[in-house]
ZAMARGU-4260 file (C-alpha; in steps of 0.2 Angstrom, whole numbers, plus 5000, padded with zeros to 4 digits):
<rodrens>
0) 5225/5148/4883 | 5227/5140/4868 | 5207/5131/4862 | 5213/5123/4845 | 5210/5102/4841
5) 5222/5095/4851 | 5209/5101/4868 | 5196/5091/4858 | 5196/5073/4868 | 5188/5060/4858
10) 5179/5044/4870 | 5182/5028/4862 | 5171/5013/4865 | 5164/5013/4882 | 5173/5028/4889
15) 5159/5040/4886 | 5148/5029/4897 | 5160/5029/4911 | 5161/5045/4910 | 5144/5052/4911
20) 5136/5036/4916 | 5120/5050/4921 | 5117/5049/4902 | 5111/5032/4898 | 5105/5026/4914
25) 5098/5042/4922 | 5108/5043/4940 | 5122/5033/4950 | 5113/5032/4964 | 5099/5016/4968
30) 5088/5021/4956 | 5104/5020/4942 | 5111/5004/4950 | 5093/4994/4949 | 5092/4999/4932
35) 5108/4988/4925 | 5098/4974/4930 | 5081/4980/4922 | 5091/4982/4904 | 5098/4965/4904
40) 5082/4957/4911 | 5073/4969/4898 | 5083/4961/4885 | 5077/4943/4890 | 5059/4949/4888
45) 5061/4955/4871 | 5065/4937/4868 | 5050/4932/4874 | 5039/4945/4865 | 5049/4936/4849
50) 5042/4921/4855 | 5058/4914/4860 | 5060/4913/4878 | 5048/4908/4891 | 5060/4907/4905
55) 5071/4921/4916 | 5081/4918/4931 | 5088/4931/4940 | 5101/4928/4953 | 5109/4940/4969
60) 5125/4933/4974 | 5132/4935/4992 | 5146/4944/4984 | 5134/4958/4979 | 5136/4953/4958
65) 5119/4949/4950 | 5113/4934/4936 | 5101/4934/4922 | 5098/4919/4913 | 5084/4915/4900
70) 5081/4902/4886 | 5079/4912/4872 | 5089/4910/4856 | 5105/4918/4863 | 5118/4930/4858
75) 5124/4926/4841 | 5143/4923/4843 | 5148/4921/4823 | 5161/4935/4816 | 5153/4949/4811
80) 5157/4955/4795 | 5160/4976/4798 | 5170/4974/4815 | 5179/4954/4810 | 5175/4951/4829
85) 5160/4938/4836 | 5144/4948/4837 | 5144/4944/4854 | 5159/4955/4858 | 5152/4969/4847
90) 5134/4967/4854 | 5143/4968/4873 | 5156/4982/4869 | 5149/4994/4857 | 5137/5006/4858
95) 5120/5008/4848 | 5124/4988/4842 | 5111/4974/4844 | 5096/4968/4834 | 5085/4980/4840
100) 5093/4991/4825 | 5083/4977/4813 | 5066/4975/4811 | 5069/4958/4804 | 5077/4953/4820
105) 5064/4963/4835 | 5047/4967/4830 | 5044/4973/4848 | 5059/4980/4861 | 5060/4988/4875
110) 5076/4993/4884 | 5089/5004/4879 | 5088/4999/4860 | 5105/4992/4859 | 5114/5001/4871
115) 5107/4991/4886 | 5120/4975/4889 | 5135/4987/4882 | 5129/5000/4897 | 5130/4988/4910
120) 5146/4980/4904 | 5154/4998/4905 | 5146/5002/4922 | 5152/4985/4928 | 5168/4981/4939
125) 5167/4964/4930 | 5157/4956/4918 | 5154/4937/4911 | 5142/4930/4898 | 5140/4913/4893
130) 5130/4910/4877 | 5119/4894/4872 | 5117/4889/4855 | 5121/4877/4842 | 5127/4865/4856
135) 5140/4872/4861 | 5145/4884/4876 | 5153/4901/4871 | 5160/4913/4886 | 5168/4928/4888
140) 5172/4939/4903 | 5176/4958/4903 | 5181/4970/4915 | 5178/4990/4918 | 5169/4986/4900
145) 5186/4976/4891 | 5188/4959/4886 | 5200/4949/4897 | 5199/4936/4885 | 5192/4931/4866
150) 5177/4922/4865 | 5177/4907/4867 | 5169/4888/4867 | 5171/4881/4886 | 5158/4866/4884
155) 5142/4859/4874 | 5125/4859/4877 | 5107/4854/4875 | 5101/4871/4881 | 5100/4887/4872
160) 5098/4906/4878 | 5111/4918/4887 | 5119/4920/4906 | 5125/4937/4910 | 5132/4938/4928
165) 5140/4957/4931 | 5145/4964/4949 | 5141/4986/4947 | 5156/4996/4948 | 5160/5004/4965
170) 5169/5018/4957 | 5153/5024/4948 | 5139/5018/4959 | 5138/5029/4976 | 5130/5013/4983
175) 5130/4994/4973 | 5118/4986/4988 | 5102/4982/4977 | 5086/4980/4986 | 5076/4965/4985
180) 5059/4974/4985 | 5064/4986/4973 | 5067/4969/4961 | 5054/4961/4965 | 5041/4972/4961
185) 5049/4976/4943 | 5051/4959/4941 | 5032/4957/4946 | 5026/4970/4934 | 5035/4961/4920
190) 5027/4945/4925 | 5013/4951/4922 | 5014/4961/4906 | 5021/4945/4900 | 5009/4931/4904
195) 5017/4918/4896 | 5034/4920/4903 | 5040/4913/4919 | 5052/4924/4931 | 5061/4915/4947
200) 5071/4925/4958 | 5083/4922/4971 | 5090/4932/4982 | 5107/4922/4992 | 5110/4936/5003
205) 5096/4936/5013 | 5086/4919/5006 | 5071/4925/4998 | 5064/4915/4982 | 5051/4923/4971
210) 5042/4913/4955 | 5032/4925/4943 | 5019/4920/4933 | 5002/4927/4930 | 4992/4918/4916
215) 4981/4933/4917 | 4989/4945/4911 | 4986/4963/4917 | 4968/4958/4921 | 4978/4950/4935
220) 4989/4963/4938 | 4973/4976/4943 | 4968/4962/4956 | 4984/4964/4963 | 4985/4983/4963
225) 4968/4983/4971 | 4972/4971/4988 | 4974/4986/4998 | 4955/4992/4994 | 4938/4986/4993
230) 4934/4981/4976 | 4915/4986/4968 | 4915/4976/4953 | 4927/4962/4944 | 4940/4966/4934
235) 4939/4972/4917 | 4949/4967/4901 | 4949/4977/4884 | 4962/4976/4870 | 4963/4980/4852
240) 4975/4987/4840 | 4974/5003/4828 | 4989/5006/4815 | 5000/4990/4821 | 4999/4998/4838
245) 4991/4985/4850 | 4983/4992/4865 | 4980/4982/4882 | 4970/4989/4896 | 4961/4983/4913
250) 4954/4993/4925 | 4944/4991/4940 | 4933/5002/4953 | 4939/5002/4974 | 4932/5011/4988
255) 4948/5020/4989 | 4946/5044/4987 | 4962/5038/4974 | 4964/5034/4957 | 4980/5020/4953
260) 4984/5021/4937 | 5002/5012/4929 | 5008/5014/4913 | 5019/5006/4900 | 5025/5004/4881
265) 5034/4991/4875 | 5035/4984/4895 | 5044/5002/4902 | 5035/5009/4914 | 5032/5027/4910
270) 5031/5033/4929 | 5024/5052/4921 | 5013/5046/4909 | 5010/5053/4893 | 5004/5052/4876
275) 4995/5035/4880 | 4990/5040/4898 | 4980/5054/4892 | 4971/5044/4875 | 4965/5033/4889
280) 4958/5047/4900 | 4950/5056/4888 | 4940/5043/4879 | 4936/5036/4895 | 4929/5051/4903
285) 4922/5054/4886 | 4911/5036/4885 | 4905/5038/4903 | 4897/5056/4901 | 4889/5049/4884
290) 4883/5034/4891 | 4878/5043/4907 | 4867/5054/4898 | 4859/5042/4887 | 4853/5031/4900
295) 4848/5046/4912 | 4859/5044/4925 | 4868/5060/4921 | 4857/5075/4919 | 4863/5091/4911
300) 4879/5093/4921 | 4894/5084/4915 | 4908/5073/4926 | 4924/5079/4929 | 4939/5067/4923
305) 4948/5067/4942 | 4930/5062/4946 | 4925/5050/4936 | 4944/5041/4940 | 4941/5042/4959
310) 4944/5023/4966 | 4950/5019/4950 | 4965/5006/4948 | 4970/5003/4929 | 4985/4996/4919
315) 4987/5002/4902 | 5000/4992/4892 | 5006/4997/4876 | 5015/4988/4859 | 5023/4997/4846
320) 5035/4993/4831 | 5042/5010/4829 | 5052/5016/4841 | 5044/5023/4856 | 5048/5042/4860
325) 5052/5047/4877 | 5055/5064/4886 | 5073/5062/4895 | 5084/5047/4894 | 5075/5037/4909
330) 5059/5036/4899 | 5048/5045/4911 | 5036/5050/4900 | 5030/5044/4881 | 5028/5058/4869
335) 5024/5049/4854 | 5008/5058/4846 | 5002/5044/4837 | 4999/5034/4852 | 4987/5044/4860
340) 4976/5042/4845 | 4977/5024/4845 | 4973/5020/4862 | 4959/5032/4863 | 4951/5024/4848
345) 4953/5007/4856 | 4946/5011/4871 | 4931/5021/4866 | 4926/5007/4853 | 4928/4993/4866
350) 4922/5002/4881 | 4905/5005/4871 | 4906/4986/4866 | 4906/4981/4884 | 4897/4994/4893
355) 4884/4988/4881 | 4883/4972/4890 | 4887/4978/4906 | 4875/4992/4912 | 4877/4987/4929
360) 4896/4992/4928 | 4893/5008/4921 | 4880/5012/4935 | 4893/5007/4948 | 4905/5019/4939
365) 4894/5033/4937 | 4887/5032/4955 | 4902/5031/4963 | 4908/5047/4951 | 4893/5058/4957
370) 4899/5052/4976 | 4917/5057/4971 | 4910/5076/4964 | 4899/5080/4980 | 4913/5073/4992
375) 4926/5088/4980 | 4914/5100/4984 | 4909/5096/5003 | 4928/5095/5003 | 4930/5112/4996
380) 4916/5120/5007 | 4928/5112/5023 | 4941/5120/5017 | 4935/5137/5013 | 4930/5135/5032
385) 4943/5131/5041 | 4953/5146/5032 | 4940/5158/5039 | 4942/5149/5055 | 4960/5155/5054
390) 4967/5136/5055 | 4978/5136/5038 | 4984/5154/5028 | 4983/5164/5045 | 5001/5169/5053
395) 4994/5159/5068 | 5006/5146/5069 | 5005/5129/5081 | 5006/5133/5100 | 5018/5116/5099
400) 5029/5124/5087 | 5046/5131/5091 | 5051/5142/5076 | 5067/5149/5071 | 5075/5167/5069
405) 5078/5169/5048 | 5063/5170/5037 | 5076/5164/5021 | 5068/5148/5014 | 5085/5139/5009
410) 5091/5144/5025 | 5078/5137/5037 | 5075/5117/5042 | 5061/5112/5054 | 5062/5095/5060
415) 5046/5086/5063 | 5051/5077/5079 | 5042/5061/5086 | 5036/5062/5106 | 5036/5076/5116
420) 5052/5071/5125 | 5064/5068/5111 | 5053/5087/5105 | 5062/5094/5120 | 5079/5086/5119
425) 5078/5093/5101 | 5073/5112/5105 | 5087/5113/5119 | 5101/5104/5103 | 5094/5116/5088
430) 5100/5130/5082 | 5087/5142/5084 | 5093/5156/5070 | 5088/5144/5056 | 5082/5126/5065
435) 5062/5126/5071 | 5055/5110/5080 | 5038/5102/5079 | 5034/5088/5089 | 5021/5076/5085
440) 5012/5067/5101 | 5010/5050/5094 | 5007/5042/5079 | 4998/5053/5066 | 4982/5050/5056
445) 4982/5037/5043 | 4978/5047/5027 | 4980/5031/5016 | 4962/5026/5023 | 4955/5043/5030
450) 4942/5054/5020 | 4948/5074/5018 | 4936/5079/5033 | 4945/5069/5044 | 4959/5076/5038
455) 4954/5090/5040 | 4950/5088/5058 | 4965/5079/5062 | 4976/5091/5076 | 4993/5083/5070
460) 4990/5084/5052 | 4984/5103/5055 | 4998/5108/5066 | 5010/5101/5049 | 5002/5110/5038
465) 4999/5126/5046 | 5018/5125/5051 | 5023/5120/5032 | 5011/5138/5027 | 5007/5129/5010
470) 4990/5122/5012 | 4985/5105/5004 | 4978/5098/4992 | 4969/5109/4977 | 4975/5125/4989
475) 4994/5120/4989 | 5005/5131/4985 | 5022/5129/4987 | 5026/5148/4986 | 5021/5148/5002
480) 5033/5137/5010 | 5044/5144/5027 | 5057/5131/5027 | 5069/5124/5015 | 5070/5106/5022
485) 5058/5098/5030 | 5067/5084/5041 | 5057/5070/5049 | 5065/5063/5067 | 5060/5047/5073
490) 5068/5034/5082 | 5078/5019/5073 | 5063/5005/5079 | 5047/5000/5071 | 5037/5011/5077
495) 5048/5024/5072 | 5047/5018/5054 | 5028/5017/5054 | 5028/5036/5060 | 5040/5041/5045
500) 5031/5028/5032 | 5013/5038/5040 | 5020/5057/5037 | 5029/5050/5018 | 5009/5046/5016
505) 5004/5064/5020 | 5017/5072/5009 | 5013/5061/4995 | 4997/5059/4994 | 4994/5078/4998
510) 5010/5088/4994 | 5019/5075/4980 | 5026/5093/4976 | 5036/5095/4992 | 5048/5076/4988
515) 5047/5081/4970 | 5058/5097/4974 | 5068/5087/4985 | 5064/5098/5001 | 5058/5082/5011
520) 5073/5072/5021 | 5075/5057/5033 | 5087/5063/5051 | 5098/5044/5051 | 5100/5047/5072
525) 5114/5034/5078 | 5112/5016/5085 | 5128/5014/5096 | 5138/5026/5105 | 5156/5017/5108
530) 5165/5024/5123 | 5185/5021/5123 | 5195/5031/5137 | 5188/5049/5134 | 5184/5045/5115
535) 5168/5043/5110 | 5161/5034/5094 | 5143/5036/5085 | 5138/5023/5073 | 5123/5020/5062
540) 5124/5001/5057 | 5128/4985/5065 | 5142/4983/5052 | 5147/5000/5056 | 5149/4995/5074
545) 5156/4978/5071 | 5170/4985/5057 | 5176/4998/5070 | 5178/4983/5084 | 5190/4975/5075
550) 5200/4988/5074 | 5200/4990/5094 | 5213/4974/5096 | 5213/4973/5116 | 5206/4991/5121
555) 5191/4991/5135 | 5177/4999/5128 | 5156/5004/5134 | 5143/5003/5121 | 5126/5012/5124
560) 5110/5005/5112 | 5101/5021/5108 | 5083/5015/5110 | 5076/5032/5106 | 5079/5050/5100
565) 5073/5053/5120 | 5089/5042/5127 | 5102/5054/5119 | 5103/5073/5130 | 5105/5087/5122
570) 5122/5088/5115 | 5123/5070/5109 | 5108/5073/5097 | 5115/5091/5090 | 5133/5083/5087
575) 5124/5065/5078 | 5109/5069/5070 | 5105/5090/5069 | 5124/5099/5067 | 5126/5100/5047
580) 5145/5096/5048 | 5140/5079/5056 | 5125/5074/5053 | 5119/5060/5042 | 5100/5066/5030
585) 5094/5055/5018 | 5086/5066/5002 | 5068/5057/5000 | 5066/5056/4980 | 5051/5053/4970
590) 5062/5041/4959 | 5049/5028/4957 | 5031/5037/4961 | 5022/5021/4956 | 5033/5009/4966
595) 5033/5021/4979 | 5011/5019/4979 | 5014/4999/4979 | 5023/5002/4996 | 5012/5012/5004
600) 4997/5002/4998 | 5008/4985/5005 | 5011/4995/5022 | 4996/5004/5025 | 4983/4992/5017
605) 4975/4974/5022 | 4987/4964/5014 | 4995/4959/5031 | 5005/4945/5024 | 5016/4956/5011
610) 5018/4969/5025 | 5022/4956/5039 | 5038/4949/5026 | 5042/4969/5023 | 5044/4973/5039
615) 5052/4957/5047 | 5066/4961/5032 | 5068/4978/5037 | 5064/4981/5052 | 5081/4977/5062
620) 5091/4990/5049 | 5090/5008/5046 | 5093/5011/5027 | 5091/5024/5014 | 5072/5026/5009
625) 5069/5030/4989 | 5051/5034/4989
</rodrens>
């Protein structure tokens, strides 16, 4: 076959987003879909950080298409003079074009740098921006990425700023249902970062209403992050800025055995970390040993950093000029070197300054560090006994557990089953040569607020991660794993959630590893069998159900509620919810690892109100869990 320039396909304009759309916003699953929203609301903060803007509205139609509107100077809408088209259109149709390219323009941007608003016009079915400024109203509309018409003036005004109203592109998107909490706590986090900038938020399809606005700033933020957790000692604020990099940062101690910490630059959350991450860490641990030695609280030995962090929530904020460099196209992780110089210098010089005046903050910080180190090594004792007890790294394996015939890891699934009936129902359905069954009686220990002994001790928890082979904790080693999914079974209620939301606990707070590598899945068992004649029906959703009525015309039918995994026999629950050719798994993902520790803290933690409006929202549907 021929290989010469006419195989050479060049994309013009958009094309090259539609057609790897993975590029530039990372996935087209939930996590890709939520993002279209972030890089126009991303836009209207960098507005703000201008010192234009003060005020974002964000919108959720019923028709599933989503608004952001802000007051900031709006997109400018004169011809400009490389393309001969408004800037608007260039700005909404052409890659790498916006004013994030000018220094004179944005000091400060977060975003995609000028790809963001032509992104999510590509990625949208349909796309409509209306501009404010210089009194008049300027609109246009494009679809699949294309104009539909010129811009154009359709009123005047008093106002200024931009509306952009898009509806996601169900030809990309494997999904275009956004998820109110998801938005809200993004939208929470900016509200923060930004404390003079209002956020309101409305949600039409289900009628929730949010305002955002948090005069104090980050300080306010680690409040918020620390609700779930007894706090020992107020909040505290340092900032300062070395090499026109300014550096934020407020941390606070909890009686929590975790440390919480949330990263951004330029107002993107860097979920991994990085180079300003680890300039905190270091000059942190760094003060605390010097300081702990001077004043004799600290003898010879010194602290460990993962000991002096225990119980420690902190929000590390970061503002540079120069464009921040990320590892991967979803900004994960900053890599830029100079970073981690500048917030280490801040930190150490303002951490002296007020520990200085604050002895008593120090001494809580150090105590609880030394409680951290002997609780590692009483930990590490318990450990080391139980192993010679033969609980974990033995080939004993749980008296509950019914293993399968292959010893190939990509092979082999063990479902972890709630109950001991449904356990039953689930040994007789399996396919023994590669599917093994643990049930669990009852609801398993709550490790968000358990210390490791208890753990430890816990039967449940043991029987888990004996079955698993991998061990926990500073003994994990995933080598060691026998099965290549690891499906959790509950039932479609409440109290099945709670059961899953209490295992998704275990496996992040213990073994992240196992949902990093994607061997951690969610069994979707039916809600309604519909009998018609001999035909039988399973379906998994109310609208599910409700579509397939209509379809019925004037046919008897039977529907049977499935309360429980325990109400289906044998056959039922192989054909719905264990045969591979018919069964329905939901991948848990580590998408979002710090929104993820918001929702365990909201469910498992003592803020009963957030956790009473989360689970009246979801508790009547079973859908997709992004952890």
């Amino acid at each position: 076959m021929d290989y010469s320039a006419q195989n050479i396909k060049v994309l013009k304009g958009l094309e090259p987003v539609r057609q790897r759309p993975g590029m530039y916003i990372g996935s087209t699953g939930k996590a890709g879909l939520h993002h279209l929203v972030y890089e126009i609301v991303d836009n209207s903060i960098d507005e703000s950080l201008q010192g234009y803007c003060d005020t974002i509205k964000v919108t959720i139609f019923k028709d599933g298409s989503v608004e952001v509107e802000d007051n900031g100077r709006g997109i400018p809408v004169d011809i400009h003079p490389e393309t001969g088209k408004s800037a608007l259109e260039v700005v909404m149709t052409t890659l790498h074009a916006g004013g994030k390219f000018s220094k004179d323009s944005y000091k400060v941007s977060g975003g995609l740098h000028g790809v963001g608003a032509s992104v999510v016009n590509a990625l949208s079915q349909w796309l409509e921006v209306e501009v404010h400024r210089d009194g008049k109203v300027y609109y246009q509309r494009y679809e699949r990425g294309t104009p539909t018409c010129e811009v154009k003036i359709i009123g005047e005004t008093e106002k200024r700023g931009t509306t952009v109203r898009f509806k996601p592109d169900p030809l990309i998107f494997s999904t275009t249902d956004f998820d109110t909490d998801t938005i809200l706590m993004r939208l929470r986090e900016l509200a923060f970062l930004n404390p003079n900038i209002t956020i309101y938020f409305k949600d039409e399809r289900n009628n929730t209403e949010r305002t955002f606005h948090y005069t104090g700033g980050i300080k306010e933020f680690v409040s918020h992050l620390s609700k779930g957790s007894k706090s020992l000692h107020e909040p505290v604020y340092i900032s300062g800025e070395y090499e026109k990099i300014k550096v934020e940062v407020s941390f606070q101690y909890t009686d929590s055995d975790f440390e919480k910490i949330y990263s951004f630059v330029n107002n993107i959350r860097t979920v991994d970390g990085g180079t300003h991450v680890t300039g905190f860490k270091s000059a942190f641990t760094r003060v605390v040993n010097e300081l702990g030695r001077k004043t004799g609280q600290l003898k010879k030995d010194s602290l460990r950093g993962d000991d002096v962090r225990e119980g420690m929530v902190a929000v590390i904020s970061v503002l540079m000029s120069s464009t921040p460099e990320f590892e991967g196209q979803t900004k994960s992780k900053l890599g830029n070197e100079e970073v981690q110089e500048a917030v280490a210098k801040v930190v150490r010089e303002k951490l002296l300054e007020f520990f200085e005046t604050n002895e008593n903050t120090l001494k809580i910080i150090i105590q609880k560090a030394l409680e951290a180190k002997k609780a590692r090594e009483a930990a590490k004792h318990a450990r080391e006994m139980v192993k010679r007890k033969s609980v974990f790294g033995s080939s004993s394996l749980p008296g509950k557990l019914a293993d399968c015939i292959t010893k190939k890891l990509e092979e082999s699934e063990l479902f972890i089953v709630e109950g001991d009936s449904a356990g039953g129902s689930a040994k007789q359905a399996r396919d023994r040569n590669f599917q093994a069954i643990l049930p669990l009686r009852g609801k398993i220990l709550n490790v968000e607020k358990s210390s490791w002994l208890k753990l430890l001790k816990n039967e449940q928890v043991r029987d888990i991660i004996t079955a698993l082979g991998v061990g926990i904790g500073d003994d994990f080693d995933i080598k060691k794993l026998r099965y290549g999914k690891i499906i959790i079974m509950t039932d479609a209620d409440v109290d099945g959630a709670h059961i899953r939301t209490l295992l998704l606990t275990l496996f992040y707070r213990y073994m992240k590893e196992l949902i990093e590598e994607g061997r951690i899945y969610i069994a979707q068992p039916p809600l309604y069998k519909l009998t018609v004649g001999k035909d039988h029906y399973y379906f998994y959703s109310d609208e599910e159900l409700e579509d397939f009525k209509k379809t019925l015309e004037d046919k008897k039918y039977e529907i049977q509620r499935y309360k429980g995994l325990g109400e289906m026999n044998p056959e039922q629950l192989w054909e719905t919810t264990m045969d591979p050719n018919t069964r329905k798994l939901l991948k848990v993902s580590i998408e979002d690892a710090e929104t993820a520790d918001e929702l365990f803290e909201m469910l498992m933690g003592s803020d009963t109100e957030s956790r009473k409006e989360f689970i009246f929202r979801h508790a009547l549907s079973v859908k997709e869990i992004d952890v």
